[in-house]
C-alpha positions in Angstrom: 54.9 16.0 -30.6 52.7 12.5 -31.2 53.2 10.3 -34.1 50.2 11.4 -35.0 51.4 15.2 -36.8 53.8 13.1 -38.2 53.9 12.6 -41.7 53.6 8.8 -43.4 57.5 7.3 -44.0 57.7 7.3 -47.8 58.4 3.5 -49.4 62.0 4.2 -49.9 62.7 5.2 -46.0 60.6 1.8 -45.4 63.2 -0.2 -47.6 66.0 1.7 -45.5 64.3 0.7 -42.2 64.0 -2.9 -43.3 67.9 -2.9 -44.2 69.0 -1.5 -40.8 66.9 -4.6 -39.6 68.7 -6.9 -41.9 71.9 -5.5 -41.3 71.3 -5.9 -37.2 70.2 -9.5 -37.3 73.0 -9.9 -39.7 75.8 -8.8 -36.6 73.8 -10.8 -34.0 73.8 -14.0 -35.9 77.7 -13.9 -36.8 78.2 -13.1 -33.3 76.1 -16.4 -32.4 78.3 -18.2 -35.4 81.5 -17.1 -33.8 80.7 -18.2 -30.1 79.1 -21.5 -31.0 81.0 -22.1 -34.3 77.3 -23.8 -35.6 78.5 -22.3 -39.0 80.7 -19.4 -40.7 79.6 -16.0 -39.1 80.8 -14.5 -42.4 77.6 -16.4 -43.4 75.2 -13.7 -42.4 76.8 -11.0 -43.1 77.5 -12.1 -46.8 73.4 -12.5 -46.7 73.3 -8.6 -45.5 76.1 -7.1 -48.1 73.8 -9.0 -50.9 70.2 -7.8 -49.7 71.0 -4.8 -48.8 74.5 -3.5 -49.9 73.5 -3.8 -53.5 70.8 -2.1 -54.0 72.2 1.1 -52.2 75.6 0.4 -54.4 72.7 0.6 -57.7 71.4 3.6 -56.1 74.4 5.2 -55.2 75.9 4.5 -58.3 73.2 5.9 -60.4 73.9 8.9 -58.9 77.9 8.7 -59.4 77.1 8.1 -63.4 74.4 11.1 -63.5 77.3 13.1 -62.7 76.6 13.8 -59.0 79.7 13.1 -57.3 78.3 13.3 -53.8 80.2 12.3 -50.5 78.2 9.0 -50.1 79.6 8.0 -53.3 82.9 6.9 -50.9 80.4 4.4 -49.7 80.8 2.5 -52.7 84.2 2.3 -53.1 84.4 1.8 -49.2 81.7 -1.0 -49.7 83.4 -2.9 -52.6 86.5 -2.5 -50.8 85.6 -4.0 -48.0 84.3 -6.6 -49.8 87.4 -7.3 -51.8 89.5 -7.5 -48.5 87.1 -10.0 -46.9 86.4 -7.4 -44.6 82.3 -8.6 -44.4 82.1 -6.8 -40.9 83.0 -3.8 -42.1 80.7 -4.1 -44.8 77.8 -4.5 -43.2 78.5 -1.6 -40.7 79.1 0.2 -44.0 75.2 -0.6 -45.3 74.1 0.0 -41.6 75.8 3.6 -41.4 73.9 4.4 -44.9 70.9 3.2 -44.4 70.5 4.4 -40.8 71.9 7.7 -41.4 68.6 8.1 -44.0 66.4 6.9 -41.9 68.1 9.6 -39.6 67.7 12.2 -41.7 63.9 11.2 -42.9 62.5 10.7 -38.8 64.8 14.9 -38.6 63.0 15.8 -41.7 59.9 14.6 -40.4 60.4 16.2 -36.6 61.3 19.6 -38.7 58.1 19.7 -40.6 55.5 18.4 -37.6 54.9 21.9 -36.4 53.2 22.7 -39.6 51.6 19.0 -40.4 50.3 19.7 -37.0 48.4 22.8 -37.6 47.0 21.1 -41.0 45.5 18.8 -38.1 44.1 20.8 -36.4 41.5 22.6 -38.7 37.9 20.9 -38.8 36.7 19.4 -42.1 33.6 20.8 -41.4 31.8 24.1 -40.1 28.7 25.4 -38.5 27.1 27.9 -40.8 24.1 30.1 -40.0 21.5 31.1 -42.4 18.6 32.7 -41.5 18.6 31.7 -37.6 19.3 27.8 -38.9 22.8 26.0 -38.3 23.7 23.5 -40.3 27.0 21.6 -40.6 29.3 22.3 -43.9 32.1 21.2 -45.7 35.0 23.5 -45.1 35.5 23.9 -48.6 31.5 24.7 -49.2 32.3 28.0 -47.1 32.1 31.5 -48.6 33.0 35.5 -47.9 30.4 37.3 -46.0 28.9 33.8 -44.5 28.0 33.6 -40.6 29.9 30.7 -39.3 29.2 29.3 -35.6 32.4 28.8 -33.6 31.5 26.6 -30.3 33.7 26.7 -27.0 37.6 24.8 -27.7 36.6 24.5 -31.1 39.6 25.4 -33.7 38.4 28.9 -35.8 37.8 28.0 -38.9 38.1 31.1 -41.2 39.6 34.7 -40.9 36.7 36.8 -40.3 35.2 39.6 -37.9 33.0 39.1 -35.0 29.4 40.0 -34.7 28.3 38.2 -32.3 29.8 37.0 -28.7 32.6 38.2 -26.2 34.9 36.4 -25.0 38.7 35.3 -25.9 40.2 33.1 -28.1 43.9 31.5 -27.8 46.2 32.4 -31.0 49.5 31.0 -30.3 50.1 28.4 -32.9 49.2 31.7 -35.7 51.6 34.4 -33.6 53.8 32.9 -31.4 52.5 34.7 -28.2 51.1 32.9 -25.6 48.4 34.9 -24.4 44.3 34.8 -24.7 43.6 37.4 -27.2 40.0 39.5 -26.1 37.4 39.1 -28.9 34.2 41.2 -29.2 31.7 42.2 -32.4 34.0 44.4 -34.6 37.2 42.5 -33.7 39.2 40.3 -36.5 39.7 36.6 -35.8 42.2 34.2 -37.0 41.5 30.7 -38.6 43.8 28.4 -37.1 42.9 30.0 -33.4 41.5 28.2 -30.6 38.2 29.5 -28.9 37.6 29.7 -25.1 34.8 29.2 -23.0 32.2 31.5 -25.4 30.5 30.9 -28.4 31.4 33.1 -31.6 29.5 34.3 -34.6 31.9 34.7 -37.5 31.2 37.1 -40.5 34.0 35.3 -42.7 36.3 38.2 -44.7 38.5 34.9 -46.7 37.9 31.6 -47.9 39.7 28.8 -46.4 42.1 28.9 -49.0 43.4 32.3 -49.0 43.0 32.0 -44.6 46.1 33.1 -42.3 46.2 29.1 -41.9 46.2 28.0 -45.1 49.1 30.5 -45.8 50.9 28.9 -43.0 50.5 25.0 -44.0 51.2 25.8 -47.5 54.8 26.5 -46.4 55.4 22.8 -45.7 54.2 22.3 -49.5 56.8 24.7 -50.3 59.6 23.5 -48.8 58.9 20.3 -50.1 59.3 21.5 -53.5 62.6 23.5 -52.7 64.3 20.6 -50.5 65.5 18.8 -53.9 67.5 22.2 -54.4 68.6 22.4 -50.8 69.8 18.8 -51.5 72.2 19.6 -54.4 74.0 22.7 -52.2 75.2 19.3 -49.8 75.9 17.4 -52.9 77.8 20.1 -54.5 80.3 20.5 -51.5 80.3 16.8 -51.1 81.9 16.9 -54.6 84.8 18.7 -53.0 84.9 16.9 -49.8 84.9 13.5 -51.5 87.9 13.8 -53.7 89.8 15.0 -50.6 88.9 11.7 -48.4 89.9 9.7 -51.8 93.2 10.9 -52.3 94.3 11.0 -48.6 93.2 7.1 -48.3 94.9 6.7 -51.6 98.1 8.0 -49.9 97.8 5.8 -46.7 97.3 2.9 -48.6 100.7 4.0 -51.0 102.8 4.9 -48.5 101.8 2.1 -45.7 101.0 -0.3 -48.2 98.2 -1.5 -45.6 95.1 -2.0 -47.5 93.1 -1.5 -44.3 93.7 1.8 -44.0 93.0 3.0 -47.2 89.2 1.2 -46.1 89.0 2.6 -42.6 89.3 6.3 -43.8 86.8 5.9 -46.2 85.0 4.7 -44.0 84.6 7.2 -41.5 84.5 9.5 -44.7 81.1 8.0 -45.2 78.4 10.0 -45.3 79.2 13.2 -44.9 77.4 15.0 -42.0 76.5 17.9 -44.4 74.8 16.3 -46.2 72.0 15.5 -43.2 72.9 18.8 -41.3 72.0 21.7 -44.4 68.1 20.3 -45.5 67.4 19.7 -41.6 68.4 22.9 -40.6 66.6 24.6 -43.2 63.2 22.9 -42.8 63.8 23.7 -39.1 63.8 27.3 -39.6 61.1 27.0 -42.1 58.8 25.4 -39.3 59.7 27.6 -36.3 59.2 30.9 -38.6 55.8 29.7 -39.8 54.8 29.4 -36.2 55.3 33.1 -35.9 53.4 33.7 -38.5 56.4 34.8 -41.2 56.2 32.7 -44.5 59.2 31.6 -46.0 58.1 30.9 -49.7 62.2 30.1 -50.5 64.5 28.9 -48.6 67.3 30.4 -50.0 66.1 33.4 -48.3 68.0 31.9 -45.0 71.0 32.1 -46.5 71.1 35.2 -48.4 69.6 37.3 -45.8 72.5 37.9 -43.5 74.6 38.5 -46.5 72.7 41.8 -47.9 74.8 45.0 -46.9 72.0 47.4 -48.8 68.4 47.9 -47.2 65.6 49.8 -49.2 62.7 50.1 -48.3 58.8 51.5 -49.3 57.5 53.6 -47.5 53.5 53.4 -46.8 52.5 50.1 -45.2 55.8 48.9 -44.5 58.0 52.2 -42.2 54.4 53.6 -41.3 51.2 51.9 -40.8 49.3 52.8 -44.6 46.0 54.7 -42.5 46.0 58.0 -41.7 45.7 59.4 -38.6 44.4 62.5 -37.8 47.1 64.8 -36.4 45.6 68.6 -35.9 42.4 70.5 -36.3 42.7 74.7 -37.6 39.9 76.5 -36.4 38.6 79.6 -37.5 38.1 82.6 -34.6 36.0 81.5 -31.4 35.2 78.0 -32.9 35.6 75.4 -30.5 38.1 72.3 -32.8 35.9 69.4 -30.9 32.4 71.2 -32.0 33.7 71.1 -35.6 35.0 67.2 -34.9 31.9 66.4 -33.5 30.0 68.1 -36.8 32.3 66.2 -39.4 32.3 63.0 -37.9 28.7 62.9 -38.2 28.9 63.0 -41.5 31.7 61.1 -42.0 30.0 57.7 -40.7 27.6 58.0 -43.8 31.1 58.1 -45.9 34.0 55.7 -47.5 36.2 57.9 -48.1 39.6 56.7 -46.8 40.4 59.9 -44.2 36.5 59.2 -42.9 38.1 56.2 -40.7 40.2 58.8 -39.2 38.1 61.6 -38.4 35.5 58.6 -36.1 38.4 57.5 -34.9 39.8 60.9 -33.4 36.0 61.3 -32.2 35.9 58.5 -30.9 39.1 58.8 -29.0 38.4 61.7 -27.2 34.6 60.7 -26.7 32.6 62.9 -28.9 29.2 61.6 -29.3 28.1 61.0 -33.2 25.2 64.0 -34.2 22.4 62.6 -36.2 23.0 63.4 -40.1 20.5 64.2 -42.8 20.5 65.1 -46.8 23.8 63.7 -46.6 25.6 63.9 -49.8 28.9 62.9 -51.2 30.0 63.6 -55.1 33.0 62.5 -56.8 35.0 65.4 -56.6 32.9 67.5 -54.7 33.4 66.1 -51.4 30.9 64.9 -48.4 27.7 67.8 -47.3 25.0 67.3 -45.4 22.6 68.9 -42.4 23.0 68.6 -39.2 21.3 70.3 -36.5 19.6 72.6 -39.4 23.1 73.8 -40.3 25.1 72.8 -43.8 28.3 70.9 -43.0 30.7 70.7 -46.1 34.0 68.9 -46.1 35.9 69.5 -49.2 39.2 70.6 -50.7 41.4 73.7 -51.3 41.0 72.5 -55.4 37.8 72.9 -55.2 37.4 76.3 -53.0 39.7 77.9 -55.5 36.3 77.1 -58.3 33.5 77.4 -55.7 34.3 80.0 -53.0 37.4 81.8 -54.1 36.9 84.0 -51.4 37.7 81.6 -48.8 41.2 81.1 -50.2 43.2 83.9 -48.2 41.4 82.4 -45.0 42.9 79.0 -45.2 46.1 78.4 -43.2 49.3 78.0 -45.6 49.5 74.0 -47.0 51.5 72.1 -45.3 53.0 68.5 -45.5 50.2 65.3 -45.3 46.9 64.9 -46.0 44.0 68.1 -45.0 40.6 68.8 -46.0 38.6 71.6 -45.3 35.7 72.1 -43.4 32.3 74.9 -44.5 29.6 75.6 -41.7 26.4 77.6 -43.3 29.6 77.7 -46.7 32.0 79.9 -44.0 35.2 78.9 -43.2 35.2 76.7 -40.3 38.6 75.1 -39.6 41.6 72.8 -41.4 41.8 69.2 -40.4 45.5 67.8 -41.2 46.2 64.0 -41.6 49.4 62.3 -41.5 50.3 58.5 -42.4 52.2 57.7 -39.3 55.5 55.9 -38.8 54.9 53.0 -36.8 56.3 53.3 -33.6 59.2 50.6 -34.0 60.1 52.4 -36.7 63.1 54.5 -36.1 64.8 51.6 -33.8 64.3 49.1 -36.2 66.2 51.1 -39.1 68.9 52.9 -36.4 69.8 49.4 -35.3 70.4 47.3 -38.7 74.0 49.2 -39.8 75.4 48.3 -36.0 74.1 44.7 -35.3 73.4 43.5 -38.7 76.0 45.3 -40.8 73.8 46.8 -43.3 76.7 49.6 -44.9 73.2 51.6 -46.7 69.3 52.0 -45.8 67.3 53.4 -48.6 63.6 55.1 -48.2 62.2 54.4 -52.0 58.3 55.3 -52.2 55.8 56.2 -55.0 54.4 59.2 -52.4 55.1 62.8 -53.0 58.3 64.1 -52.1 57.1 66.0 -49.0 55.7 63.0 -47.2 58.3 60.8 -48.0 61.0 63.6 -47.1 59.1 64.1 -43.9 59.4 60.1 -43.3 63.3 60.1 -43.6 64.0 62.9 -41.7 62.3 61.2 -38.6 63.9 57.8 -39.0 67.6 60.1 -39.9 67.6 58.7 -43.6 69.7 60.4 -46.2 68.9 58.1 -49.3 65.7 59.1 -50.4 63.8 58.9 -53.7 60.0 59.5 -53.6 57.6 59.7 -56.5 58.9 56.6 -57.8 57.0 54.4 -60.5 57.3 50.6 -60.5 59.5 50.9 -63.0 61.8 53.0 -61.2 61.8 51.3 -57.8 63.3 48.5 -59.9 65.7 50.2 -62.0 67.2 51.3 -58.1 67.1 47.8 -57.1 69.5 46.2 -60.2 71.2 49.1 -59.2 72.3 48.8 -55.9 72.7 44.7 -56.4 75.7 45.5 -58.7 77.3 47.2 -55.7 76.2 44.7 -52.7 73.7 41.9 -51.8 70.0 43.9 -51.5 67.0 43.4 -49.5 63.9 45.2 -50.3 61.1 45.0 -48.7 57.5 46.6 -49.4 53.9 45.8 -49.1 52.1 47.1 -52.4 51.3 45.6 -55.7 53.8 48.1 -57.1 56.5 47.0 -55.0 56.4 43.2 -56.9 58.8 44.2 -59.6 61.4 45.4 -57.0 60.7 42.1 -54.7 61.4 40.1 -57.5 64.5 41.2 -58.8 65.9 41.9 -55.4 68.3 39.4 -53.3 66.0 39.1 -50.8 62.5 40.6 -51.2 59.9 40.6 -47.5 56.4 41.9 -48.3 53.6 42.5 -45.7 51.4 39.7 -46.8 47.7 40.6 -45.9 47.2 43.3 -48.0 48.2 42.2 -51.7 48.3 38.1 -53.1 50.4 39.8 -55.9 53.1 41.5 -53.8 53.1 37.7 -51.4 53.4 35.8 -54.4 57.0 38.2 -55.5 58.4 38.2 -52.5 60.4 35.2 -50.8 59.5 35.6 -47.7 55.9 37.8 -46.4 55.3 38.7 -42.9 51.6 38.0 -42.5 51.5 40.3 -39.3 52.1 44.7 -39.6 55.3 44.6 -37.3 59.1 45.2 -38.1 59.5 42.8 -35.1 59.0 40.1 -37.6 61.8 41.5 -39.8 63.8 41.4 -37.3 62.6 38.1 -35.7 64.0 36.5 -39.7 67.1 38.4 -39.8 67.8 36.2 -36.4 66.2 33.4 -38.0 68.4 33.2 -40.9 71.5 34.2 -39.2 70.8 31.2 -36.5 70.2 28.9 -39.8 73.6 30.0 -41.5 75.3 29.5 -37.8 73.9 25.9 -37.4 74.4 24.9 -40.6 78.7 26.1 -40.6 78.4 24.2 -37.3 77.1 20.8 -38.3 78.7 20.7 -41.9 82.0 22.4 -41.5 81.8 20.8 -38.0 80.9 17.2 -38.6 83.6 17.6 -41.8 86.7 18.7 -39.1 85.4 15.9 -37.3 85.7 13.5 -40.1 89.3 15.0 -41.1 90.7 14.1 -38.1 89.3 10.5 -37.9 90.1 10.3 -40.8 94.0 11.4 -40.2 94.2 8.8 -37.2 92.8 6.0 -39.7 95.6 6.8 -42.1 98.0 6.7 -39.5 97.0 3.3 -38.5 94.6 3.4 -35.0 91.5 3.2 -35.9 90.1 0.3 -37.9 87.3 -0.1 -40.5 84.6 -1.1 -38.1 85.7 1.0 -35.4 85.7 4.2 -37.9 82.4 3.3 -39.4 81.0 3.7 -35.1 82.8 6.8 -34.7 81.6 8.0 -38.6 77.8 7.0 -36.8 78.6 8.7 -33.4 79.1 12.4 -35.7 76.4 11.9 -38.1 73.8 12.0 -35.3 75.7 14.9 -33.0 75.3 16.8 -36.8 71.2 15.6 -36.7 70.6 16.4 -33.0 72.6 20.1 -33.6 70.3 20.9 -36.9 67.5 19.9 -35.0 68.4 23.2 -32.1 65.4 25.7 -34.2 62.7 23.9 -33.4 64.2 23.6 -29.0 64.1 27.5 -29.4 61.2 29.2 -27.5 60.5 32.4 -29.3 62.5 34.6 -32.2 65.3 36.7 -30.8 64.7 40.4 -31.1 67.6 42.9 -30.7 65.8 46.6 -31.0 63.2 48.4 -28.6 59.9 48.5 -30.1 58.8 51.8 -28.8 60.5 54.7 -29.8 58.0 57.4 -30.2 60.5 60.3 -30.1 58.9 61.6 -34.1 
């Protein structure tokens, strides 16, 4: 990553910087002293503990009276004590160790969060939009839905939107994760933040740049800012613990010894603790490498709830199957041929937006029925879709409807069944039964069979607002025996609070109905690209239709929880035990304060392992079509 995605060091890091320079010359110039005896080499470093020890003891010790009785509040006391012995070396590897270790931890933070500030980067500030044959150049911001926007070869996407003019491919990596050229052609969807080849695009745009896949993305870095003040006080709050422990066992060398010195050199290499660098790193970490696969982390808690929820409930349309219907059989009457009647209907259906219409051109198109030309087409609310074609009347309506209109027809109609149908009049006879069916997606059934044995989820829960029948239908393919369907808003949350009094809960759903549940659950994941409202609940959204992506977070957050026991809990053992050997008497103030240096930065380089990772780790086969 260049310097460049890089965010600007804040004032405050500066000051730190320009104390780590201080505090260097500081032990070069005493060594210089020492060897030539040209003057005192307790000379500089008194210079060093004045500039730049007291304005971190101020610091510090605002903190300390604000009632934050964090683990670099040992730096004072080590600091002043230090000072009191005449111990001016020590000191000023004190004021190095703090102001290095936060300079440290800002270049980590800044490392963490370059993945995003380098996407910000890469969109243009302005576009090529075409109106009326004419290109002109555009603010980005001046860009609106339904506008025709030019993309040139290598040049960044700029909006989400459908093609309609161009073929070609374009590279989507930084937005998915997958490293492969994606084929784009008029009628495909294109992602802002994606990278086009070697052909220029015409873009109908379907967002603004605001509500864009890539502005989704960068916004997380905006977020996390916002959280990290929280993520801050989780290391401070375990520092309170830590730091009485470091006090009292120096408290005890120095009693029982009577040495002085050691009571300084343990709290010294108590000082900082590495949790305090190793829990905001990690977390930004695993905020960055999930945004590049396009899951948005909206709170960061999220990381370390998630692998503690042992009940999973989730909706059922949009989220276990893929929210279209898909047409699934075709009931003929006698001698009538079910493609002849697809052909027929799917005429029609074009010149309707009616949501089973998709699925009748689709089933057409799939097995390669040509479209018959359509006239006095007609569709009612209520009534259904009629029209002529071929000088016969085509009618697609519904059994409610034949009951009023041609009773007679009832007793020909095959018995309901579960899903979606409609039915289908030639000349107002009986022509055949279509049958539709929301299907599960095909990940489905290994995603949900694999949570209880590899992520230790004790109860998975199918919770929909969808008749009974389809949503029974759903959990008897994917072997679920906790079912509610028919279930209001209202209701879905009621079953939330109650399942959290039993165990941590994650719910996850992609409707605006679903938002109450999201909320009030643990952990609430939402499909993002279908509702702002249900995005804005939820704490974490997916922003692509795949349970992959679940699965790829579970792994995120249980790598987050793992590096963040190894570099606190870790670095703290580490500490303990330098600390035990300073109490004892072998190691010194200024040799504790380098080995205190030596675990801070093993903690950094060990929060920093996310962003190393290639991909998310998935643990379920995708295909399992066995429904």
């Amino acid at each position: 990553m260049n310097q460049k995605s890089l965010p600007p060091i804040p004032v405050k890091s500066r000051w730190q910087l320009i104390v780590v320079g201080i505090s260097f010359i500081a032990l070069v110039f005493s060594l210089i002293f020492k060897i030539t005896s040209i003057a005192s080499p307790n000379l500089p470093l008194l210079i060093a503990i004045i500039l730049g020890g007291i304005p971190s003891t101020i610091q510090i010790l605002t903190k300390l009276f604000k009632g934050n009785l964090g683990a670099d509040s040992l730096a004072v006391i080590a600091l002043i004590t230090a000072f009191i012995l005449n111990q001016y070396l020590a000191g000023v590897i004190i004021i190095l160790m703090l102001a290095s270790g936060q300079t440290l931890e800002v270049y980590a933070m800044r490392k963490a969060s370059s993945v995003l500030l380098a996407l910000s980067e890469r969109m243009p500030a302005f576009v090529h939009r075409r109106t009326h044959g004419d290109i002109k150049d555009i603010p980005l911001a001046d860009i609106h839905i339904d506008d025709e926007i030019v993309v040139y070869p290598h040049e960044t996407c700029p909006v989400d939107g459908i093609v309609i003019e161009g073929c070609g491919s374009m590279d989507e990596s930084y937005l998915t994760g997958e490293p492969y050229q994606i084929s784009k052609a008029p009628g495909t969807a294109v992602l802002s933040g994606a990278i086009n080849g070697e052909t220029v695009f015409i873009i109908r745009t379907q967002k603004l740049p605001s509500d864009s896949r890539y502005a989704s993305i960068v916004a997380v870095l905006q977020e996390a800012e916002q959280k990290r003040p929280t993520i801050r006080r989780i290391g401070d709050q375990i520092g309170a613990i830590f730091a009485p422990i470091a006090l009292v066992l120096a408290l005890a060398a120095w009693y029982f010894t009577g040495e002085s010195i050691r009571f300084l050199a343990v709290l010294v290499i108590a000082t900082p603790c590495p949790l305090l660098i190793a829990i905001p790193i990690t977390l930004i970490s695993a905020i960055s490498m999930a945004a590049r696969q396009a899951i948005i982390i909206k709170d960061p808690t999220v990381l370390e709830k998630l692998p503690t929820c042992r009940t999973a409930i989730f909706d059922k349309t949009g989220t276990l199957t893929y929210g279209k219907p898909v047409l699934t059989e075709i009931l003929t009457a006698e001698n009538i041929d079910p493609n002849f009647i697809l052909q027929n209907v799917a005429g029609l259906e074009r010149y309707s937006k009616h949501p089973l219409s998709g699925a009748i051109l689709q089933a057409a198109e799939k097995n390669k029925l040509k479209l018959l030309n359509a006239n006095s087409v007609s569709e009612q609310p209520g009534k259904g879709l009629s029209g002529v074609i071929a000088g016969n009347v085509i009618s697609v309506t519904h059994r409610k409807k034949l009951m009023e209109s041609h009773p007679q027809i009832i007793d020909q109609l095959p018995p309901t069944a579960t899903g979606l149908e409609c039915v289908i009049l030639y000349n107002d006879k009986y022509a055949a039964t279509i049958r539709f069916r929301d299907m599960p997606r095909e990940e489905s059934k290994s995603f949900i069979s694999h949570l209880g044995h590899i992520h230790q989820f004790n109860k998975i829960m199918l919770v929909s607002g969808d008749r009974e029948s389809e949503v029974n239908y759903l959990g008897k393919l994917l072997n679920l025996t906790e079912i509610y369907a028919s279930q209001t808003p209202q209701q879905k949350l009621s079953i939330v609070r109650s399942e959290m009094k039993k165990a941590a809960t994650l719910f996850m759903g992609d409707g605006i109905n679903d938002a109450p549940a999201l909320t009030a659950a643990t952990v609430g994941i939402a499909f993002g690209q279908y509702s702002n409202v249900t995005a804005a609940a939820a704490g974490a959204v997916i922003m692509e239709s795949t349970l992959q992506k679940v699965d790829g977070l579970i792994h995120i957050s249980l790598a987050t929880r793992k590096i963040v026991l190894q570099s606190a809990v870790g670095g703290m053992l580490l500490s303990l035990i330098g600390m035990g050997f300073a109490a004892a008497g072998f190691i010194s103030p200024v040799a504790g304060a380098i080995l205190q240096e030596i675990i801070d930065i093993a903690a950094i380089i060990n929060a920093l392992q996310l962003l190393w990772r290639p991909k998310i780790k998935t643990d379920f086969l995708k295909k399992d079509l066995n429904y």
